[in-house]
C-alpha positions in Angstrom: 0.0 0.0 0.0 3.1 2.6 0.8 4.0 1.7 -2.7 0.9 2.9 -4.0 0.6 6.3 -2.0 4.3 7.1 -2.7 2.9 6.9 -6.3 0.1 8.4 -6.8 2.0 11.3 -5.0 5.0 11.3 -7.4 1.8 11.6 -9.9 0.2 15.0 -8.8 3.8 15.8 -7.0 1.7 17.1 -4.0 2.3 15.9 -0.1 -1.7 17.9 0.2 -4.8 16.4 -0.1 -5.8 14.7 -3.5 -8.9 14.2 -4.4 -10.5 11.9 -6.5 -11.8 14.5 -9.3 -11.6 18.3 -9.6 -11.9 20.4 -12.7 -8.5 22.4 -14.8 -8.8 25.7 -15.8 -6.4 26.6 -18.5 -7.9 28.3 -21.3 -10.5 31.2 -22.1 -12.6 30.5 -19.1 -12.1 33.9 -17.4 -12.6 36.0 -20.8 -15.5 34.0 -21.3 -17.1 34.9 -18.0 -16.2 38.7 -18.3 -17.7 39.0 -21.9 -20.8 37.0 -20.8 -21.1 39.5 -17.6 -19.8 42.6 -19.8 -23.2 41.6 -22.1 -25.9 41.4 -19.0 -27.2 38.8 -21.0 -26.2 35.9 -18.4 -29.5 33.9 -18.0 -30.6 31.7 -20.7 -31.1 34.3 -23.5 -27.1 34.7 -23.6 -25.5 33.6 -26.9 -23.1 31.6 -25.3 -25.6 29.3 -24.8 -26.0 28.3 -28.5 -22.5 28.4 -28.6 -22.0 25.8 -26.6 -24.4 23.8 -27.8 -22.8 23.7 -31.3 -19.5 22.9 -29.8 -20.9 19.7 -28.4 -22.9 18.8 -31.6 -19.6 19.4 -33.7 -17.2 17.2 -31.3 -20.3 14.5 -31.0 -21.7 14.4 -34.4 -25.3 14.7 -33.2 -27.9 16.7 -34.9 -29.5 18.6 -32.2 -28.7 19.6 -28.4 -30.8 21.5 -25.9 -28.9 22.8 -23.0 -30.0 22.4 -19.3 -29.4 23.3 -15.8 -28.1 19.9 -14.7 -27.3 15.9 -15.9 -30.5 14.8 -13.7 -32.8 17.8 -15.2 -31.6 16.3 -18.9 -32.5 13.1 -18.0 -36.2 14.1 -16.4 -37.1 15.8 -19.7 -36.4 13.0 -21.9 -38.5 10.5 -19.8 -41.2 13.2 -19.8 -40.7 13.7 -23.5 -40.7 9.5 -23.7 -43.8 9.3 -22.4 -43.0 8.2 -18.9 -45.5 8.6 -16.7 -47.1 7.7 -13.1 -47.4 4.0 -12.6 -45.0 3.2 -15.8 -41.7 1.2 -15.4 -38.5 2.0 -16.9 -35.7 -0.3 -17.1 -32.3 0.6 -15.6 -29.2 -0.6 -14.3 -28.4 -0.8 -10.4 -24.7 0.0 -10.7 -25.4 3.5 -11.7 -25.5 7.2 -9.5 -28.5 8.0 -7.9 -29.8 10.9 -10.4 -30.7 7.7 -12.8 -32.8 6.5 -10.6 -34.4 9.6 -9.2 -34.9 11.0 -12.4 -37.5 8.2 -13.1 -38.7 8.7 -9.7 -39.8 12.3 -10.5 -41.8 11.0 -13.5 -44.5 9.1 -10.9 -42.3 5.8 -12.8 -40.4 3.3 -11.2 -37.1 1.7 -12.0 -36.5 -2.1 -12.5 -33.3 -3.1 -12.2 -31.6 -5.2 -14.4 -27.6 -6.5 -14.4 -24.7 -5.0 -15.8 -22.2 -6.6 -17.9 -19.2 -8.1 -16.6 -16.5 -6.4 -19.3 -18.5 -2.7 -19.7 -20.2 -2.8 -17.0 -23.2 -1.1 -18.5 -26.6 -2.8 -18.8 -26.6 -6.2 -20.1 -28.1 -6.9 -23.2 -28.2 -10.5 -22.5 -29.8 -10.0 -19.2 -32.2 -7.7 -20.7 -33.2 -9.9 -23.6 -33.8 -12.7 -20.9 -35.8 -9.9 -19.0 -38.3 -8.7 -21.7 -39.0 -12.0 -23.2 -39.6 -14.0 -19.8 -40.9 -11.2 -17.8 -43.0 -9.0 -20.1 -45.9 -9.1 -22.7 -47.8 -7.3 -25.6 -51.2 -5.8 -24.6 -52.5 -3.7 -26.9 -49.3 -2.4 -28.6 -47.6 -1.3 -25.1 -44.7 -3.7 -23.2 -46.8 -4.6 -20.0 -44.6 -5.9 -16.3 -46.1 -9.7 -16.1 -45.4 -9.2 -12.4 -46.5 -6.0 -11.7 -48.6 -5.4 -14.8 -47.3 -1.9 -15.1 -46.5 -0.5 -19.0 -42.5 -0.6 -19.8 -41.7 3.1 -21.3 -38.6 3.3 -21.8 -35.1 1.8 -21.3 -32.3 3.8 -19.5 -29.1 2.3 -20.0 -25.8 4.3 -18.8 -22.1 4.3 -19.7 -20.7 3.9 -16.5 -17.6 5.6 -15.5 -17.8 6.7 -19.2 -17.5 3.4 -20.9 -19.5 2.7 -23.6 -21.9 0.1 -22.8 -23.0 -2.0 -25.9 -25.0 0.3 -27.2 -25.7 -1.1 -30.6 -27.1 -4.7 -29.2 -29.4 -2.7 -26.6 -30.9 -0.4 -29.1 -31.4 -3.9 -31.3 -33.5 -4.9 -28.7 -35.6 -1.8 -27.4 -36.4 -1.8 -31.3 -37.4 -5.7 -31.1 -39.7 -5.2 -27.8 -40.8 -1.7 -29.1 -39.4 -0.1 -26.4 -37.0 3.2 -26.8 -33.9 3.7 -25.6 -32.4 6.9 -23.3 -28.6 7.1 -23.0 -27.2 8.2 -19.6 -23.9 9.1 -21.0 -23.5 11.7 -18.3 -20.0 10.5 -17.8 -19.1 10.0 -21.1 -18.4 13.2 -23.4 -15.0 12.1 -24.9 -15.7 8.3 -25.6 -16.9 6.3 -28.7 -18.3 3.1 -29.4 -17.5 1.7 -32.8 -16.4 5.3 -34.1 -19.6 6.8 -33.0 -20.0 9.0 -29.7 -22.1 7.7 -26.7 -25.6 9.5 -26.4 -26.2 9.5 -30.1 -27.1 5.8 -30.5 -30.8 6.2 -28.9 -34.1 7.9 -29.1 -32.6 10.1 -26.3 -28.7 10.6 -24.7 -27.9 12.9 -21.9 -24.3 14.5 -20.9 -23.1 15.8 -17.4 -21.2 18.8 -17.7 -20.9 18.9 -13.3 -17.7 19.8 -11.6 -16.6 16.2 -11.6 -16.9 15.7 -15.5 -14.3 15.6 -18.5 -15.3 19.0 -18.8 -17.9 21.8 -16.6 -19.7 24.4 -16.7 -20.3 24.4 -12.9 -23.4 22.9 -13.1 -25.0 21.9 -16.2 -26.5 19.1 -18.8 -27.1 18.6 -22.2 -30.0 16.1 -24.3 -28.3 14.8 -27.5 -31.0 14.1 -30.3 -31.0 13.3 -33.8 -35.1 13.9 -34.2 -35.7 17.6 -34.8 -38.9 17.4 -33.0 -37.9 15.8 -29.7 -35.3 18.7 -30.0 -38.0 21.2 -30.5 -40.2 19.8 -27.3 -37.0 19.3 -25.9 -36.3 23.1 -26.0 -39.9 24.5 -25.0 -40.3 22.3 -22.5 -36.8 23.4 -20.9 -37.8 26.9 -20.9 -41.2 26.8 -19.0 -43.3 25.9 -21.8 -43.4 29.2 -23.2 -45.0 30.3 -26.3 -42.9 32.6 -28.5 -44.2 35.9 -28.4 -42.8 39.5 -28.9 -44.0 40.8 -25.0 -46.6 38.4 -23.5 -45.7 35.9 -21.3 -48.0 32.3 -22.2 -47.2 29.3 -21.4 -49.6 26.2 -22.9 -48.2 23.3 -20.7 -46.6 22.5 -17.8 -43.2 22.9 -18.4 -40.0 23.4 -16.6 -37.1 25.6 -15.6 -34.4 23.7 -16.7 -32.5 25.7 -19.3 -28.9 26.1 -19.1 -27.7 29.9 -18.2 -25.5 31.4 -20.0 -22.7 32.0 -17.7 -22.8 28.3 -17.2 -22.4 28.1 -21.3 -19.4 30.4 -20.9 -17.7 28.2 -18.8 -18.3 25.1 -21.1 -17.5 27.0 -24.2 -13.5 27.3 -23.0 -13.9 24.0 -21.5 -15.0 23.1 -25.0 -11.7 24.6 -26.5 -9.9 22.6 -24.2 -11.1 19.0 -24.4 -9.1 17.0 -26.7 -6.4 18.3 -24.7 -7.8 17.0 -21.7 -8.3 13.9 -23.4 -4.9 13.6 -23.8 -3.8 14.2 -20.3 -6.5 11.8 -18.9 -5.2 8.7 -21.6 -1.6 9.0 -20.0 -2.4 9.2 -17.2 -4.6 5.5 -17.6 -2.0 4.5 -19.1 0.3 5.1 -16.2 -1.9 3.6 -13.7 -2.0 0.8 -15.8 1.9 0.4 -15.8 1.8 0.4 -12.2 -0.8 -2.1 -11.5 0.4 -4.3 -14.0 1.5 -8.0 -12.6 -0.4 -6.5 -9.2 -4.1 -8.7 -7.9 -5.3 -5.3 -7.9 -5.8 -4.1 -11.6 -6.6 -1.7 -13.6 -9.8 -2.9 -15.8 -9.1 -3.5 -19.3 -12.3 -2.5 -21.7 -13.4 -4.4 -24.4 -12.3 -3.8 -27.9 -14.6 -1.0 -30.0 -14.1 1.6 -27.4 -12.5 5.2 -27.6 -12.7 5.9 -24.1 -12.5 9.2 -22.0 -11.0 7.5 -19.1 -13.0 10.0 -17.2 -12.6 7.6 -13.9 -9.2 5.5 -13.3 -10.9 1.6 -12.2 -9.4 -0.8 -10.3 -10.8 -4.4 -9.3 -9.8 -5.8 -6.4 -9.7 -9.8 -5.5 -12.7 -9.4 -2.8 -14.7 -6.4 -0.6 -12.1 -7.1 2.1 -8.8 -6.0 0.2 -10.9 -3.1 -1.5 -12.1 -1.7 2.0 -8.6 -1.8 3.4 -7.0 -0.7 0.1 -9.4 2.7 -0.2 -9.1 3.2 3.6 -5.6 3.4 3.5 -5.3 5.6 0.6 -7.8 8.0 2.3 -6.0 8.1 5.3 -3.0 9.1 3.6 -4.8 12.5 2.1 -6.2 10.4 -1.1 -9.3 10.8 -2.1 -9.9 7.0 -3.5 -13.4 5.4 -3.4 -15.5 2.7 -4.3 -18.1 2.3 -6.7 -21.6 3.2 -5.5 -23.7 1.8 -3.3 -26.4 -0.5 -5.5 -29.6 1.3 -6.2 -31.7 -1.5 -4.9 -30.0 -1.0 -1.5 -31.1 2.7 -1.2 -33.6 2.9 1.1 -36.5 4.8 -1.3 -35.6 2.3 -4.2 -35.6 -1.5 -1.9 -38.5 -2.0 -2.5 -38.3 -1.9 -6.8 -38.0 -5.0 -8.8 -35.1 -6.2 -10.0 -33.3 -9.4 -11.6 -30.2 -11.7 -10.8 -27.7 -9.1 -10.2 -24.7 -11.4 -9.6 -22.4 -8.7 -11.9 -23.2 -5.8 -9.6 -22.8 -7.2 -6.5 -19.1 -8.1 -7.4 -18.3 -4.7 -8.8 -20.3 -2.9 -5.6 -18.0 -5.4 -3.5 -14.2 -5.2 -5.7 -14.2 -2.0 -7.4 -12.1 1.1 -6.1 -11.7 4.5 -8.3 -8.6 6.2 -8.2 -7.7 10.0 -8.0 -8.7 11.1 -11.8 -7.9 14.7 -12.2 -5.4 16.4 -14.5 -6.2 19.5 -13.2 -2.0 20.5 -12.9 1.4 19.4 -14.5 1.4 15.9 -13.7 4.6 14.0 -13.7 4.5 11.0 -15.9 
């Protein structure tokens, strides 16, 4: 374990605290604040907003993007704009953070919880297949819960720790069970799955721009869409259902205040300028970690082949929950910020009661995994 600290220290070349994630400012982050402030317009009617948005659509290839206050805020309007509703069900992962599984929650839907896969360690199309055809039915066009006999809306797969689930064979089947398909790629700005980016595969995919992420904007989301009209509802139902109008304020539906601001869109714009850069840093540094683990019982996970990733979170698997505890414990108490994966969303105490399937995958990564300090927010020694 000395070993370890000793190196992850030569890393960031600090004796201080180190956490697990914090954001690098090196570009035009500060101009792009002052001009946005210098304008007044900092709400949602600034340009940077738009700007930002068509920096993402130009690095991800997708059509359309509608800016929003948060990840979790972008993932409640597409399940709104699914059709998720109270008493509906929508299929999830449980190795996920908690804003998948609230999100549904704020819809009046519930999750169900299905496995992960052992390599990605996204959902498991194998274990979903199994799911739909064994547990579900057709009545009267809609995907209907044997057990529970509540409609299927939607399926919310996410791309955890920004690694591309696989995508293509889960949108196969959504299409097969007529279900649609909403990417949580909220971690994974930066990564590719067969040469296409994450959260342009489905109906639906969401990015995280939070302080954590590959890059920020403070706070802040994104919906990714290739349909013009889900983009369009997608955009008046962001800015409080509101009718365009020259001076009079009307609103038509209930709608929401989720619309990025524009100093936000400032912040992300630089960020923006900034990421393949990033991306750079963040790969050597995997590939350092890797080095170091290598011939070790604690390793760094190797990702399947077809995979550009973002390395946005450095992953280690441990031989059992007992090494893992004692590994992150010591790291922490040595001013390192290491941690493990989260806790399962069927052990949360407002999700227990939700139904879920054989979960043997996620129980062994909730047990073995441990993330490692993943910022290159200074000069790092490699």
């Amino acid at each position: 374990m000395r070993k370890t600290v000793d190196f992850i220290r030569s890393i960031y070349k600090s004796e201080e605290f180190i956490p697990l994630y914090a954001p690098t400012f090196r570009g035009n982050e500060k101009k792009y604040l002052n001009e946005c402030i210098d304008s007044n317009n900092v709400s949602t009617v600034s340009p940077f907003v738009n700007k930002f948005e068509e920096s993402v659509l130009k690095y991800t290839g997708a059509k359309y993007a509608v800016a929003t206050v948060n990840g979790t805020s972008a993932l409640h309007l597409a399940l709104v704009i699914s059709g998720v509703k109270t008493g509906h069900e929508v299929i999830t992962q449980p190795l996920t953070y908690v804003a998948t599984a609230n999100a549904i929650a704020y819809t009046g839907a519930e999750p169900v919880f299905i496995d992960i896969d052992k390599t990605s360690l996204g959902l498991s199309p194998k274990k979903l297949a199994f799911f739909l055809e064994n547990e579900t039915t057709l009545e009267n066009g809609k995907r209907i819960n044997k057990k529970t006999k509540a409609q299927i809306s939607a399926i919310m797969p996410m791309h955890t720790f920004g690694v591309p689930a696989e995508i293509d064979k889960l949108i196969a089947i959504g299409n097969t069970y007529g279900i649609p398909i909403i990417e949580d790629a909220a971690e994974g700005l930066g990564s590719f799955y067969k040469n296409r980016h994450i959260g342009t595969f489905g109906k639906m995919g969401i990015l995280s721009f939070n302080g954590n992420k590959t890059i920020t904007t403070g706070g802040g989301g994104m919906i990714l869409t290739n349909d013009k009209k889900i983009a369009k509802k997608a955009l008046y139902l962001s800015n409080t259902a509101k009718i365009e109008h020259a001076y009079l304020s009307i609103h038509n539906n209930i709608g929401y205040n989720y619309r990025m601001p524009g100093l936000n869109a400032a912040l992300g714009l630089a960020q923006m300028e900034q990421l393949e850069n990033t991306l750079f840093l963040k790969r050597k540094l995997a590939k350092t970690y890797h080095a170091f683990f290598k011939g070790s019982d604690i390793k760094c996970i190797d990702w399947q082949q077809n995979r550009i990733l973002n390395n946005w979170m450095n992953v280690l698997k441990c031989v059992n929950q007992k090494q893992r505890d004692e590994f992150v414990d010591v790291l922490n108490k040595n001013k390192i910020n290491a941690r493990p994966a989260w806790t399962l969303m069927n052990h949360l105490e407002m999700f227990k009661e939700c139904q879920f399937g054989n979960l043997d995958n996620a129980l062994i990564a909730e047990k073995t995994i441990a993330l490692l300090p993943s910022g290159v927010h200074n000069e790092l020694n490699f």
